[in-house]
The first five atom37 places (N, CA, C, CB, O) and aatype in JSON, in Angstrom:
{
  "aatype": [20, 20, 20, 20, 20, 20, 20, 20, 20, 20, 20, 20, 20, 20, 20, 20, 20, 20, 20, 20, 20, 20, 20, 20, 20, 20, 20, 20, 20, 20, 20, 20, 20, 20, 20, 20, 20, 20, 20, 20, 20, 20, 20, 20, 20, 20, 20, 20, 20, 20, 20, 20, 20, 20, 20, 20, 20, 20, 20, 20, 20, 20, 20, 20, 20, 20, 20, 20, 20, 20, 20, 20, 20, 20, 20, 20, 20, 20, 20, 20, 20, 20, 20],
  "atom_mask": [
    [1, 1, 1, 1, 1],
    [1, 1, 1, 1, 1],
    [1, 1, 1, 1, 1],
    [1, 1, 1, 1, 1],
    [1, 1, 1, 1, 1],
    [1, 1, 1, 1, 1],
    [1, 1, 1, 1, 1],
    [1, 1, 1, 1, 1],
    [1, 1, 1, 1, 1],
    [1, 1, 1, 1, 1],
    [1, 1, 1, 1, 1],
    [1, 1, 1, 1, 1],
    [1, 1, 1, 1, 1],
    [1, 1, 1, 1, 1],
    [1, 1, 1, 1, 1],
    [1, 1, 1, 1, 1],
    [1, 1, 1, 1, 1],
    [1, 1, 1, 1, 1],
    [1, 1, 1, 1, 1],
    [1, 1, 1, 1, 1],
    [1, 1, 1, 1, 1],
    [1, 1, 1, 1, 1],
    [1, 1, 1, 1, 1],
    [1, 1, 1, 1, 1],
    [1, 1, 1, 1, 1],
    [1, 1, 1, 1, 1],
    [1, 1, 1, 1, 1],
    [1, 1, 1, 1, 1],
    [1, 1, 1, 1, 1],
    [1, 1, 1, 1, 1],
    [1, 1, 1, 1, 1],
    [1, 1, 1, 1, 1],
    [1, 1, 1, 1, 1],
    [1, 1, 1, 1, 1],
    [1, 1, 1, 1, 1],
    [1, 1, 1, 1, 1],
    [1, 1, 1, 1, 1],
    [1, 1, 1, 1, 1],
    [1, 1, 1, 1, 1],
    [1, 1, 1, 1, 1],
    [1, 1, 1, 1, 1],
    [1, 1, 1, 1, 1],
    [1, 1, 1, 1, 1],
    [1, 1, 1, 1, 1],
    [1, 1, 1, 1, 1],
    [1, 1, 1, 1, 1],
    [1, 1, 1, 1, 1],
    [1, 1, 1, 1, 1],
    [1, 1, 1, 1, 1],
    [1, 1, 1, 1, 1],
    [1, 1, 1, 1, 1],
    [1, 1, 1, 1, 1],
    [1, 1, 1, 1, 1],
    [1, 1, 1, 1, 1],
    [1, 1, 1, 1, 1],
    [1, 1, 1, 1, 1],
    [1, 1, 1, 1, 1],
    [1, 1, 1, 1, 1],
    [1, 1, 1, 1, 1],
    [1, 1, 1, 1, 1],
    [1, 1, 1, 1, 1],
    [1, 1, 1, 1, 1],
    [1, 1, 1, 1, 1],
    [1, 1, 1, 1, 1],
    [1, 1, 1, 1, 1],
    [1, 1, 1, 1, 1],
    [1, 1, 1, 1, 1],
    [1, 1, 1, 1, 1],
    [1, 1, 1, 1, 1],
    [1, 1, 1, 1, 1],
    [1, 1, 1, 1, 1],
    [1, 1, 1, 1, 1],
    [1, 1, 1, 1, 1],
    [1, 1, 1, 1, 1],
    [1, 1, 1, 1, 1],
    [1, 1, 1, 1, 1],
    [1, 1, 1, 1, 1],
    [1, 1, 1, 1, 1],
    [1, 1, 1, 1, 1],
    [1, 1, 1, 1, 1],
    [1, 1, 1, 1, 1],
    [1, 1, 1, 1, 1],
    [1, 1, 1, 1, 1]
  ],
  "atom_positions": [
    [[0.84, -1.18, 0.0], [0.0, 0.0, 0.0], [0.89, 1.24, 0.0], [-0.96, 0.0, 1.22], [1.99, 1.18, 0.55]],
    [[0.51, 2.24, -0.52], [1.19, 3.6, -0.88], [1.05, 4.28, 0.38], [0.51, 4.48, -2.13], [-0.03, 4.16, 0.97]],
    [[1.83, 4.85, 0.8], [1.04, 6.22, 1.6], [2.6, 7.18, 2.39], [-0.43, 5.38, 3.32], [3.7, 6.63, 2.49]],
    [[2.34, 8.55, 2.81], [3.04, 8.87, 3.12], [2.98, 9.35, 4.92], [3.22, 9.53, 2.12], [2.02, 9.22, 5.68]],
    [[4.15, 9.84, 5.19], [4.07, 10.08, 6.2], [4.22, 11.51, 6.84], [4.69, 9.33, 6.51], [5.34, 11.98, 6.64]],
    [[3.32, 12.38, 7.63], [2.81, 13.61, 8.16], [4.45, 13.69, 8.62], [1.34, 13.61, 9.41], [5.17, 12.7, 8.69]],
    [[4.96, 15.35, 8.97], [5.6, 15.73, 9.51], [5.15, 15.08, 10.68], [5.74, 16.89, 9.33], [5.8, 14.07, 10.96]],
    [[4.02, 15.44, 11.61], [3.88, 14.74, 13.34], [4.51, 13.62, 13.23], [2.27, 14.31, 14.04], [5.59, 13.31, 13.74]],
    [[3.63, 12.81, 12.34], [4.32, 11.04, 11.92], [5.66, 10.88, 12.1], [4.22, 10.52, 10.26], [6.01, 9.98, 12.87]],
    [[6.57, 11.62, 11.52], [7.86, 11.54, 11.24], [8.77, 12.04, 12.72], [8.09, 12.49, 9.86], [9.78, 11.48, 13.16]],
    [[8.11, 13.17, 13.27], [8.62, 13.33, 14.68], [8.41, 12.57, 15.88], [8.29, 14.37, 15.03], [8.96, 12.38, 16.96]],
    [[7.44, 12.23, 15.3], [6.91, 10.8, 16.64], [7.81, 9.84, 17.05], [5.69, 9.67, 16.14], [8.32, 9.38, 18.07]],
    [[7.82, 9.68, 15.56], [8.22, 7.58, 15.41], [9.82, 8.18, 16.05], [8.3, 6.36, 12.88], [10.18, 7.44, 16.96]],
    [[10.89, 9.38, 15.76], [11.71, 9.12, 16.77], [11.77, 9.47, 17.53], [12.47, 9.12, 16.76], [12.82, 9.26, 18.13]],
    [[10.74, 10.31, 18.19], [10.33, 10.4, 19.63], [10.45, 9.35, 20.61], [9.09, 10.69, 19.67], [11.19, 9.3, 21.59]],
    [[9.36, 8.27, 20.07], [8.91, 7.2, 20.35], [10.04, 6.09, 20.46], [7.94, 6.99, 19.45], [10.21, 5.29, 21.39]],
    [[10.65, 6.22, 19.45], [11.83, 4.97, 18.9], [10.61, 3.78, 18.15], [12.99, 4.01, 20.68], [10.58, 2.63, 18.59]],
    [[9.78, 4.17, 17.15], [9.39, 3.55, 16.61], [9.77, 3.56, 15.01], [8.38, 3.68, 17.03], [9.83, 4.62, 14.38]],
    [[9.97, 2.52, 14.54], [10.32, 2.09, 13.25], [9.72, 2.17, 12.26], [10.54, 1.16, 13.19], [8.78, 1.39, 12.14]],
    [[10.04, 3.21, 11.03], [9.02, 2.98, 10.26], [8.83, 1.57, 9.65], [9.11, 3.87, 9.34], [7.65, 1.21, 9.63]],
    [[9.46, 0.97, 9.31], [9.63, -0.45, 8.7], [8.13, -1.17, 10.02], [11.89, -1.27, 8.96], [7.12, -1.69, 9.55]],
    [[8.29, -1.06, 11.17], [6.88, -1.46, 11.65], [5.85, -0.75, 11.38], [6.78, -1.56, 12.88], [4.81, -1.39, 11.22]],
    [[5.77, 0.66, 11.24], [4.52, 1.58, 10.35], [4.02, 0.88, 8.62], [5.36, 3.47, 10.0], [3.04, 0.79, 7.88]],
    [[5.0, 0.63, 8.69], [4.56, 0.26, 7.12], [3.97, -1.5, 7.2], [6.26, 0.43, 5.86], [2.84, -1.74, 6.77]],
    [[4.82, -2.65, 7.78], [4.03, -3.39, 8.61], [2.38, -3.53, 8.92], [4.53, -3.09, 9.57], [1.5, -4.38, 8.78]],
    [[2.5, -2.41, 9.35], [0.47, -2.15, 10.14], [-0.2, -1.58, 8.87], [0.13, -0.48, 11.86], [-1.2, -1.86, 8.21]],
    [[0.81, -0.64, 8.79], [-0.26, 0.0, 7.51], [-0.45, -1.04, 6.03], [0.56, 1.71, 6.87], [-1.47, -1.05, 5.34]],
    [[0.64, -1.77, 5.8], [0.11, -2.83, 4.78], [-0.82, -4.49, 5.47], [1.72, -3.29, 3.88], [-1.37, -5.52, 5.07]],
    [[-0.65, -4.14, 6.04], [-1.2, -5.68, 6.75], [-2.01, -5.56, 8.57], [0.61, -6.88, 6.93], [-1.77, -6.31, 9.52]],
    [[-2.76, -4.61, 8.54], [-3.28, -4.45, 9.62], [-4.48, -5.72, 10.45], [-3.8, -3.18, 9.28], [-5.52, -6.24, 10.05]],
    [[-3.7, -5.82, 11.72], [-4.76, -6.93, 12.21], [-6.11, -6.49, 12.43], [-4.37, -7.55, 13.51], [-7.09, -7.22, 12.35]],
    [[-6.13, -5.34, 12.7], [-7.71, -4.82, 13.36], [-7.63, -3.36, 12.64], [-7.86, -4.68, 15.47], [-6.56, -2.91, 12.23]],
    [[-8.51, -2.86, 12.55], [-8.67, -1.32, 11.86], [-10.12, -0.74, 12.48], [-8.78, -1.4, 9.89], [-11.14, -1.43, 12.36]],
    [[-10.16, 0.35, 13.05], [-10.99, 0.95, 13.53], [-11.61, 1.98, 13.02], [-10.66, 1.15, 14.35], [-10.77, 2.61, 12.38]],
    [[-13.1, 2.73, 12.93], [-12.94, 4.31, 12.46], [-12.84, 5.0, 13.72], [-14.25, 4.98, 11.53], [-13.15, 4.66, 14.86]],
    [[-12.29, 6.17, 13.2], [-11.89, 7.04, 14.14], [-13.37, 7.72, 14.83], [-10.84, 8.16, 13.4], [-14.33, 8.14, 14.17]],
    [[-13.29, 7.7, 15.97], [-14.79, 8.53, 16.9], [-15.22, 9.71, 16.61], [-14.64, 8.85, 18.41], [-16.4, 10.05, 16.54]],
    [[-13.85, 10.66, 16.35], [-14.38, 11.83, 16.16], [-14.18, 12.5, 14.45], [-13.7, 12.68, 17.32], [-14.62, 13.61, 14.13]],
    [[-13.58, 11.77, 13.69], [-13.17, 12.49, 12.23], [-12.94, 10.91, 11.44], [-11.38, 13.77, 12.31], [-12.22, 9.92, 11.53]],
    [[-14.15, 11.46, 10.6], [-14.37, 9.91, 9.88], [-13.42, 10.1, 8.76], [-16.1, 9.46, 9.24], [-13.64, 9.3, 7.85]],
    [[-12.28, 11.04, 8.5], [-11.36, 10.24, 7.38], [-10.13, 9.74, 8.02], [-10.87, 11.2, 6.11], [-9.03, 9.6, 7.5]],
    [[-10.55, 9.42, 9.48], [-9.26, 8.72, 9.61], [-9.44, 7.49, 10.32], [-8.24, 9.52, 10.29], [-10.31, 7.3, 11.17]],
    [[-8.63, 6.69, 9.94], [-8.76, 5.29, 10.47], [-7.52, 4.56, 11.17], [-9.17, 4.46, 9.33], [-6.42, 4.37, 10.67]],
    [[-7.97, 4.18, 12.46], [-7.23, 3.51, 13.22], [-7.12, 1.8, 13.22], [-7.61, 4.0, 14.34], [-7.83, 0.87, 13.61]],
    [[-5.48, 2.03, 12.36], [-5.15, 0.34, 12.22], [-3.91, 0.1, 13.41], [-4.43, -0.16, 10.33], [-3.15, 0.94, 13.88]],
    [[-4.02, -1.59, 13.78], [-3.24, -1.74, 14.64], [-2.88, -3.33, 14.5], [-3.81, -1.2, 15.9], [-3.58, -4.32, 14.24]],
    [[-1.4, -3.14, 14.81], [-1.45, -4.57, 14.61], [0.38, -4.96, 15.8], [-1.43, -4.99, 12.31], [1.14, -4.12, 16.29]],
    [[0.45, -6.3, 15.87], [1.44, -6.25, 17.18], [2.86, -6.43, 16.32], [1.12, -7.69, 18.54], [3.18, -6.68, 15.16]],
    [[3.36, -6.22, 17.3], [5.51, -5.92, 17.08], [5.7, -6.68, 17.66], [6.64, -4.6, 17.64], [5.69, -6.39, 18.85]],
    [[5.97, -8.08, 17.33], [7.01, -8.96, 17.52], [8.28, -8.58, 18.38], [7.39, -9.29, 16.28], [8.42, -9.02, 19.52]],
    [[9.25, -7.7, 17.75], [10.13, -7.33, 17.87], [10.27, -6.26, 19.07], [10.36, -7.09, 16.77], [11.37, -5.74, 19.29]],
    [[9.04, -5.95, 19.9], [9.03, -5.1, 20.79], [8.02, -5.77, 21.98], [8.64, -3.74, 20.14], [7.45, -5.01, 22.77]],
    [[7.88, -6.87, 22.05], [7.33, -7.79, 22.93], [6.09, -7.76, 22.98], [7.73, -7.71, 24.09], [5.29, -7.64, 23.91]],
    [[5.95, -7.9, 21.59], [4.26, -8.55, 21.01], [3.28, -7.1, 21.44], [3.5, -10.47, 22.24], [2.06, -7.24, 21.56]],
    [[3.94, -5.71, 21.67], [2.53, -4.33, 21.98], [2.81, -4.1, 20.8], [2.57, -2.76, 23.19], [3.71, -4.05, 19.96]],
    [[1.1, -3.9, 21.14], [0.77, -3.11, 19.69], [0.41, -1.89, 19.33], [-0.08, -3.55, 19.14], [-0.32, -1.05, 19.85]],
    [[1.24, -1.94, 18.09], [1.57, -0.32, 17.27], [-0.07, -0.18, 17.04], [2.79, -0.32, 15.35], [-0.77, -1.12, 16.65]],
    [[-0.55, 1.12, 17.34], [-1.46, 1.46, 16.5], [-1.12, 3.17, 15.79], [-2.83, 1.28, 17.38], [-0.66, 4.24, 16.19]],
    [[-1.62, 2.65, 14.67], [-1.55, 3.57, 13.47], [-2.43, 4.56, 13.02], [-1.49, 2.94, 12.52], [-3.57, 4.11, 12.97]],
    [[-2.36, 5.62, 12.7], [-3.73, 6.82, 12.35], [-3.52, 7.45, 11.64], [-4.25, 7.78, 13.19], [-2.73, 8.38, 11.66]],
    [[-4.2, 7.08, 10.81], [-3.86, 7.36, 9.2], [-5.35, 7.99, 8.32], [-3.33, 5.59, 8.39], [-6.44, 7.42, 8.28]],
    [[-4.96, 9.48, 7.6], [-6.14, 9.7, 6.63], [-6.5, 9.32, 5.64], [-6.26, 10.51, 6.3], [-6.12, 9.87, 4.61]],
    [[-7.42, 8.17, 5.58], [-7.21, 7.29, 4.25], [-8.47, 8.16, 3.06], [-7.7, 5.2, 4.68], [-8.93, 7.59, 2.07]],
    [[-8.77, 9.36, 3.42], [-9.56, 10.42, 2.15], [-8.43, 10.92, 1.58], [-10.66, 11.84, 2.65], [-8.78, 11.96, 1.03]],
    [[-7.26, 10.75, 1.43], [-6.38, 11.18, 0.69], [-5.44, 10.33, -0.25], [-5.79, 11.81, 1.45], [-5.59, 9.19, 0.19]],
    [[-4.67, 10.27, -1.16], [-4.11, 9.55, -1.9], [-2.45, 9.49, -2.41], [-4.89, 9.73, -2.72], [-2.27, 9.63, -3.62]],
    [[-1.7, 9.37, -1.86], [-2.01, 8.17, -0.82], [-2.45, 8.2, 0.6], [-0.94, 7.47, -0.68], [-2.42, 9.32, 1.11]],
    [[-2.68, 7.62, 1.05], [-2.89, 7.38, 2.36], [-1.54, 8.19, 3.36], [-2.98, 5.65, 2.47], [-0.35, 8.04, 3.09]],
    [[-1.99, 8.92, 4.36], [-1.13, 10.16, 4.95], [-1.14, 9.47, 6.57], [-2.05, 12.05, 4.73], [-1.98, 9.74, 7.43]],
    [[-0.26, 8.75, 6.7], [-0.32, 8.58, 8.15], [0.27, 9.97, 9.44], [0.63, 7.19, 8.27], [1.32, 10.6, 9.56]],
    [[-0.83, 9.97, 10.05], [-1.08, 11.21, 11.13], [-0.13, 11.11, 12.01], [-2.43, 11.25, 11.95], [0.6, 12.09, 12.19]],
    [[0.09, 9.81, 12.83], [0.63, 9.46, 14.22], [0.52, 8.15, 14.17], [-0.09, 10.04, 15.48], [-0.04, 7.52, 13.27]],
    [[1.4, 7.44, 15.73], [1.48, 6.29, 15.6], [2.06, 6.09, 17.13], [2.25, 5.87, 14.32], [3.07, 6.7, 17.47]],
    [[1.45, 5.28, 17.95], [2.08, 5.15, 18.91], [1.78, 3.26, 19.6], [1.6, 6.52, 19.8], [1.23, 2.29, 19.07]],
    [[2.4, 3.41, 20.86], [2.05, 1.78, 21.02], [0.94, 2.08, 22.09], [3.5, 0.58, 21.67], [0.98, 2.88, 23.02]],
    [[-0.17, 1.13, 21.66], [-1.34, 1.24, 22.73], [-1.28, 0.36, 24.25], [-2.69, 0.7, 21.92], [-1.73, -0.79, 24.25]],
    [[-0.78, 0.88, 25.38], [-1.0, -0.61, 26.35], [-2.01, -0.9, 26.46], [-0.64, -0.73, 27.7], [-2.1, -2.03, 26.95]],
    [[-3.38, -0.23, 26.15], [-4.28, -1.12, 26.49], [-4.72, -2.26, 25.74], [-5.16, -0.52, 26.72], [-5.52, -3.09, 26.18]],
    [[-4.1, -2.29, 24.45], [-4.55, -2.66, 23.34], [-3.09, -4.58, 23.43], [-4.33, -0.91, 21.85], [-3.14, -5.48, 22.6]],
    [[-2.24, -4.53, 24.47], [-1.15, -5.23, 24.98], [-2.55, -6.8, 25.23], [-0.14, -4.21, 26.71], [-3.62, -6.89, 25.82]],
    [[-1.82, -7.61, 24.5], [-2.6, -9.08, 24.26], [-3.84, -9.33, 24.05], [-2.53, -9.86, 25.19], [-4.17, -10.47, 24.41]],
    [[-4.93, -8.48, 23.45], [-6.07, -8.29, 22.67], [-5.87, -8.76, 21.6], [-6.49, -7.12, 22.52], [-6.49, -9.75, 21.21]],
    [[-5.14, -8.28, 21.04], [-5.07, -8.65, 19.34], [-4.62, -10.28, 18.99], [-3.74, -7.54, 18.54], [-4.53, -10.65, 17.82]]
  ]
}
């Protein structure tokens, strides 16, 4: 899947120490995908990191745009062995 990534996006992930190589991960192959509560062009996908002891990345991404513009991205604990 195409898509790019927001300035926030880009300051996050090394905020965070998150990888894009796992953004792209969720965003091509998402386990669960949500709509967003308050702004329906964006959609919350999430899916788990292996590599970071199975929490999962979730992703927020505006998919009314082309490509797809991921917003932010962080790891959810609540979202830790749900998926």
């Amino acid at each position: 899947m195409s898509y790019e990534l927001s300035q926030h996006a880009l300051d996050v992930l090394q905020e965070r120490g998150i990888s894009v190589e796992w953004v792209e991960r969720v965003v091509s192959r998402p386990v669960l995908t949500k709509p967003d509560p308050v702004d329906s062009a964006l959609e919350h996908q999430l899916g788990e990191i292996a590599e970071f002891d199975n929490r999962v990345l979730r992703v927020i991404v505006n998919v009314q745009v082309n490509p797809v513009r991921v917003v932010t991205a962080y790891f959810d604990r609540k979202m830790k062995g749900v998926l």
